[in-house]
N, C-alpha and C positions, 0 to 999 in steps of 0.2 A: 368127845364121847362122855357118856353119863352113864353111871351106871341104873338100873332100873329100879332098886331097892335106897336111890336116893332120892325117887319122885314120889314115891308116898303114895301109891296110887291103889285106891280102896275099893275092892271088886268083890260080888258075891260068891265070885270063885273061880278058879283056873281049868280050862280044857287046853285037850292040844298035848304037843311035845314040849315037858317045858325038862328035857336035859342038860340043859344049862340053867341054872334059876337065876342067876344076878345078869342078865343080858346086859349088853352094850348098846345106849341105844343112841344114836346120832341127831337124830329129829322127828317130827312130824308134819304127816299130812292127810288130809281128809279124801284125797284124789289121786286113788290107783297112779295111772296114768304117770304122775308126776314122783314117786315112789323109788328113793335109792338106798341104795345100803344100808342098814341098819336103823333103817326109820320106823315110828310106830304106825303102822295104817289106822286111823279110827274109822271102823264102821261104821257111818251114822245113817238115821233115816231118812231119807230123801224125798222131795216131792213128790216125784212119780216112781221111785226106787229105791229100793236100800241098798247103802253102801256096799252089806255083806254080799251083794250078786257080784263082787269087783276083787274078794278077796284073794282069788287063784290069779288075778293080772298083778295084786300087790306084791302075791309070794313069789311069781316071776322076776317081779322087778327086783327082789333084795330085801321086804319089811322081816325085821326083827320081829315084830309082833302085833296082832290083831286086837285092839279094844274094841266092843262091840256092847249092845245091848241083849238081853233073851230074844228078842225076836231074832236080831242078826245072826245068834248063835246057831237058831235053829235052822235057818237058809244056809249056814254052813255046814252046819254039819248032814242037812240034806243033800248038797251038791257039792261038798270037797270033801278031800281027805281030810280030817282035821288032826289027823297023829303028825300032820307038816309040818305045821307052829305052833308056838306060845300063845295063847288065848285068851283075854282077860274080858269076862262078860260083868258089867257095873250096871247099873239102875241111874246114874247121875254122868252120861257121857258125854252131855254137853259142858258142865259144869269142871269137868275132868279134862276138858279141851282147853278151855279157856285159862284151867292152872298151868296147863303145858305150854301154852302160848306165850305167858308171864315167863315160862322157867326159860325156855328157847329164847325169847327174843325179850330180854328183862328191858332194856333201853328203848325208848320211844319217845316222839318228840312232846313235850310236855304242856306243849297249848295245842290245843284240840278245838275243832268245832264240826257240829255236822248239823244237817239240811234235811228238814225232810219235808216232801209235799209233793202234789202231782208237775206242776211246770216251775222254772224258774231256777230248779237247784242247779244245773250248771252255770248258769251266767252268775250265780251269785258266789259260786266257788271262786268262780274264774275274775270275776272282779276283787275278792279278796286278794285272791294272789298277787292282782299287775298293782293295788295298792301296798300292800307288804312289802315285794320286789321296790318299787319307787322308793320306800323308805329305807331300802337296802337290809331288808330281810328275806332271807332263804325260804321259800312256804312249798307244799308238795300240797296238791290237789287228786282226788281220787274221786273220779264217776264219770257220766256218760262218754266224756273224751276219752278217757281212760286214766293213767297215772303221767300228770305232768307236773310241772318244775323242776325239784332237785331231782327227781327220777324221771324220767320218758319211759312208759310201757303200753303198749296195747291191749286192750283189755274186749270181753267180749259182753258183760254185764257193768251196770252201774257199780254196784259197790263188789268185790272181791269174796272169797270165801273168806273165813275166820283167819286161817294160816296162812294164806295169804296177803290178806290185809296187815297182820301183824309184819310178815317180813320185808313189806312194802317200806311200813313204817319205821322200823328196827332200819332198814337200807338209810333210809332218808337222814334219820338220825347220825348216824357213824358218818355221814358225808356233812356232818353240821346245822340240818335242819331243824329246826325247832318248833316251826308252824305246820300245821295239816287239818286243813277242809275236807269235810267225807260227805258226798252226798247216799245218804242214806237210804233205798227203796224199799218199798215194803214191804218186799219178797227178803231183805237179808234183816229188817228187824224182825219178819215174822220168824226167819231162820236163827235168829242167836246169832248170824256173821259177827256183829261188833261187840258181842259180849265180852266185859273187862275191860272196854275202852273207857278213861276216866278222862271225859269232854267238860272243858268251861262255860261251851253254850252251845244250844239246840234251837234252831231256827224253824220253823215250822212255815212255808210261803203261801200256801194253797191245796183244797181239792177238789176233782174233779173227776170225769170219769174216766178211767184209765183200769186196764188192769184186772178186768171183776172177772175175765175168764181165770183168772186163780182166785179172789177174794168170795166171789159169788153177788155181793150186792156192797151198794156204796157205803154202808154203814161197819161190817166188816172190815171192808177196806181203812174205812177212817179210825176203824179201833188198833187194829195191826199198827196204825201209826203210830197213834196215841199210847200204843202197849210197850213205845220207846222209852218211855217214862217211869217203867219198871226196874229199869235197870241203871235209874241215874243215880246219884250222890241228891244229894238237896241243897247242895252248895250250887250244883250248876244254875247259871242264866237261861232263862225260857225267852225267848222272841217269836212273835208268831201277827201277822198279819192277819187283823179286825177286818177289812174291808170282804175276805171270805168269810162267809159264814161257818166253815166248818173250823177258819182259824181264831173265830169267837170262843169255840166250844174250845179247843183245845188249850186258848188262855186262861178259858174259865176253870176247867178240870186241873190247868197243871198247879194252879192259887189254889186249888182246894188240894192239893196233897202237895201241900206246902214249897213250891216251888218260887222265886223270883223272877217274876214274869214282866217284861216289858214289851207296847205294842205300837206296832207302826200299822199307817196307814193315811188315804184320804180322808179319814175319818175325821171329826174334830174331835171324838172320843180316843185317839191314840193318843200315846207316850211320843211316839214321832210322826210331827202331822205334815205328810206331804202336799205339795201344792207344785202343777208342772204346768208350762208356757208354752208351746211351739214357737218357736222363732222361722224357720225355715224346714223347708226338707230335709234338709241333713244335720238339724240341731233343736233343743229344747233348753227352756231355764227350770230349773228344779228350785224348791223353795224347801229347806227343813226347819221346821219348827220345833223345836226339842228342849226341854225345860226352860221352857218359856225365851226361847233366844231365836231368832229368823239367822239364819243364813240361808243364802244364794250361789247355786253355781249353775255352769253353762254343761252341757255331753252333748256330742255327735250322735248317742244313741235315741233314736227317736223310739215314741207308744209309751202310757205314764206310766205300765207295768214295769218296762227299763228304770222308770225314777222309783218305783218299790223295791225292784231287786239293785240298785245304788244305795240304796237307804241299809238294807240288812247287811248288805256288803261293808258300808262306814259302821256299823254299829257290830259288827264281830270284830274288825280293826279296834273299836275302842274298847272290844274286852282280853282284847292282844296287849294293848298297852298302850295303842299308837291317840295321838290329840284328835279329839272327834273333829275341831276345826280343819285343822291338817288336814283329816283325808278329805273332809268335803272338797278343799281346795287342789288336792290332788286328781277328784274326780274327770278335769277337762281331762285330762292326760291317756282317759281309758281306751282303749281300743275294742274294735268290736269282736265279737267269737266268731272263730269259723262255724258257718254251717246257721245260724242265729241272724235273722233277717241281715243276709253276707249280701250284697250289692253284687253282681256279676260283670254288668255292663247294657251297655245301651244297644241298642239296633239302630241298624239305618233311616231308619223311617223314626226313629227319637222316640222309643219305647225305650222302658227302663226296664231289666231284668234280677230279681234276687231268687236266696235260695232259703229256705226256712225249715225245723226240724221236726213244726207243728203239726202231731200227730195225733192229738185228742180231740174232742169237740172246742171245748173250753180253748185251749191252745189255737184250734185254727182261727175261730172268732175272734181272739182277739189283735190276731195275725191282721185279718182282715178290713178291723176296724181301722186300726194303725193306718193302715195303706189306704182306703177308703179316703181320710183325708188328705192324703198326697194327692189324687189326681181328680180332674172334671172331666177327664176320660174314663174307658173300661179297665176293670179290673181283672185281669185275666189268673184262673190257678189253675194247677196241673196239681191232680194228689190222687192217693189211692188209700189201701189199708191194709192191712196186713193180717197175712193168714194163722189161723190158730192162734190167736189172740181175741180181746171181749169183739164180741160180735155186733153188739148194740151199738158199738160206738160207726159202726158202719152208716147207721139210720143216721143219727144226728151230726156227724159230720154232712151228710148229704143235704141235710135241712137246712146247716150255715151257712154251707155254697153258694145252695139253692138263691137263699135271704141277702147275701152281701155279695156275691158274684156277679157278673154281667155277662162272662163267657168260661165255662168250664168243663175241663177233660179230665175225663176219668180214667185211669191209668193204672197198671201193676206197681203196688209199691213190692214188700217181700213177702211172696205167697206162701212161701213154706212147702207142707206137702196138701195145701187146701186148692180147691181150683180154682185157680185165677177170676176165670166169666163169673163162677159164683159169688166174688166178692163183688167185682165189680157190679154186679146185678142188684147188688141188696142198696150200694150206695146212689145207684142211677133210679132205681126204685125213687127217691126223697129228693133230686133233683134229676129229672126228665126231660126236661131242657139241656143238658150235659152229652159231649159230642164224648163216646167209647174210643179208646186208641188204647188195645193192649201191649203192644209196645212203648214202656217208659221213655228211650229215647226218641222214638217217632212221636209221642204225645210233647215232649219239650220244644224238641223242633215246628211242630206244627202248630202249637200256641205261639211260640216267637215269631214265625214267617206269618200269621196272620194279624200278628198285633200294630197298632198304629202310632201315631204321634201322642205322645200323653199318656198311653194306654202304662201298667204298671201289669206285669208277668210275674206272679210267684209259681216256684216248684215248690211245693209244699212235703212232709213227710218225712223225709232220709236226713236234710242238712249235710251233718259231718259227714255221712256215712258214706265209704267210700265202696259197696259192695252189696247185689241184689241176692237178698237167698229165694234158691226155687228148689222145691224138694228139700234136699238133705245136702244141697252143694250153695255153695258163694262164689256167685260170675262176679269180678269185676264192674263195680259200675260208681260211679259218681255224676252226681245231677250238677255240679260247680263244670265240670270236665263236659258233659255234654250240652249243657246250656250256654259253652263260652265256645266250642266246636260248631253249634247252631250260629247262635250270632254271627260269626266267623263265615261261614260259608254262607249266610246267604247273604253277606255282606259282596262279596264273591261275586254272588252271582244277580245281583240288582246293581252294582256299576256299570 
């Protein structure tokens, strides 16, 4: 317990019952919901709601005391009692969040690094890590999978709330961790989530379109990311990949407001000049060129985007500490991600089947390319799109398809509360040629049973995700589970 008059906490004034003035206060959190004993609730403003509509679920659960803004003050005192509790209305509550964070959870692991960009930030968390781990360093990973390494959590967003994310990290730490990779989205940079985090490096991968049903347009979008850079130190490492043009821009703005920027890429204008070889189907030689020195290694991971997200992966290892040689030569050793061009198995008739998480335009294409040179057969995908999210991305995934597919079905990915047919309609609109089956798992099965010898089956969309939202509920479903149940059965039943 803490008392309340040793947090310092600078407010334009007090409402509410404050009969007790020096409260006791245990912790914080930003989510009713999650709210025990003697915690402080911070009322913040939310995307599509303010905190303060959550106050009388905080004062249920136990909060000692409500910080809030004028606005939330007045949603309060519109709709509750406010003679119930202590009430501290500030002008600076996010700012006031983030010292609480500090005070709560002082201990954190002290090499940092985060990611930000439209595709790629998982895989390159996740190859930090299996390179860290090899070297027999502890590392904790936080985004799309969720929270893995020294902690295992489930998570339902890429990057956590603020309070969350700190206790994540404070956990990691007390169990001896010292490394943590954050893939960073642009919903919690535009939210303050990581504010107070003091990161060594900031990797920037790519952008693309994703997302614009919250940013509104792609330039927005690319500023939210770039407004990460507000809140660095000028000591941190900038890495950002030349080969996008939007991670041109971002190298060039972070050199102008004095940042240490280095760049990778195919480029021959990067800092680290990639160069990648196919060898076989299930392997590439990667070539790094980096202050003027060639090394060579081999990965199972196939598409040269795998040899860009290797490259930023060895190159936040060497702001870890670890020999940039080393990891290169640790790279054979990577294993691939679930959910991330995951191999499932063959069919009877000698089609190859994987599962993939590519859900953007930019994402699928390059999905597609990859696989494009695997076979002189058809290339079959299964994908759909998702409800209440950017809409446009509906057209131009359809146009990828359309361009690099040979046989494709269109399918429910997770509708939400949007109608199904109506997504499905807008993407079938841009390729026409595309057979409708709004059943996901009847769309996988029936890609698989008509596919051939050669032919190459992507599910495209879900990957890891092991569950369909429709409406306001999550059916169980995983496309690894139904695409290895298809195989399966009509293995069955062609003997």
């Amino acid at each position: 317990m803490i008392k309340l008059s040793e947090l310092n906490i600078k407010s334009i004034r007090k409402e509410g019952n404050w009969s007790v003035q020096d409260l006791n206060i245990s912790g914080i959190e930003t989510n009713s919901s999650k709210i025990k004993g003697g915690e402080i609730f911070f009322a913040l403003e939310g995307i599509q709601n303010h905190g303060a509509n959550f106050v009388d679920d905080a004062i249920k659960r136990g909060a000692s005391l409500i910080i809030t803004d004028s606005n939330g003050y007045q949603i309060i005192k519109k709709n509750f009692k406010v003679s119930q509790i202590p009430v501290l209305i500030c002008d600076n509550t996010s700012e006031i969040l983030t010292k609480m964070c500090f005070r709560f959870f002082p201990s954190l692991p002290s090499n940092l690094m985060a990611i930000t960009g439209t595709n790629g930030k998982t895989s390159v968390v996740n190859f930090i890590q299996q390179l860290l781990e090899l070297n027999d360093l502890s590392c904790l990973t936080v985004g799309t999978l969720g929270v893995k390494g020294a902690i295992n959590i489930s998570t339902n967003i890429t990057t956590p709330t603020q309070v969350d994310l700190y206790k994540i990290l404070s956990n990691a730490r007390e169990l001896g961790t010292d490394y943590a990779c954050i893939e960073a989205s642009s919903h919690a940079i535009h939210q303050g989530r990581l504010g107070g985090l003091e990161f060594k490096s900031l990797f920037f991968s790519n952008l693309s379109q994703d997302h614009l049903d919250y940013h509104g347009n792609i330039e927005s979008y690319f500023f939210a990311k770039l407004s990460i850079l507000d809140k660095l130190k000028k000591d941190v490492r900038v890495f950002a990949n030349i080969d996008d043009d939007f991670g041109k821009r971002f190298a060039e703005i972070s050199k102008k407001r004095g940042f240490s920027v280095e760049t990778i890429g195919f480029s021959k204008d990067a800092d680290l000049i990639l160069k990648s070889f196919r060898q076989s189907i299930n392997s590439q030689f990667i070539e790094f060129n980096y202050m003027g020195e060639k090394i060579k290694t081999q990965t199972s991971l196939i598409g040269s985007f795998q040899a860009l997200n290797l490259g930023m992966a060895a190159l936040a290892c060497r702001e870890f500490g670890l020999s940039f040689n080393q990891v290169i030569n640790d790279i054979p050793k990577i294993l691939p991600i679930p959910g991330r061009m995951e191999f499932v198995g063959e069919t009877i008739s000698g089609a190859r089947v994987y599962i993939d998480f590519a859900h953007s335009p930019d994402s699928l294409e390059k999905l597609l390319n990859t696989f494009k040179l695997e076979t002189s057969s058809k290339l079959i995908i299964v994908f759909g799109a998702g409800g209440e999210r950017d809409k446009e991305k509906r057209k131009n995934m359809g146009i990828v398809a359309s361009n690099l597919a040979d046989k494709i079905y269109v399918t429910d990915d997770n509708p939400r509360n949007e109608n199904p047919a109506s997504i499905r309609k807008e993407i079938i609109r841009y390729c026409p040629e595309a057979e409708e089956v709004s059943d996901r798992a009847e769309a996988i099965f029936r890609a698989i049973e008509k596919s051939e010898l050669g032919d190459i089956v992507i599910i495209a969309g879900k990957g890891h995700e092991r569950s369909q939202i429709v409406g306001n509920q999550n059916f169980p479903f995983d496309d690894y589970e139904q695409a290895s149940i298809a195989i399966e059965s009509i293995r069955k039943i062609k003997v």
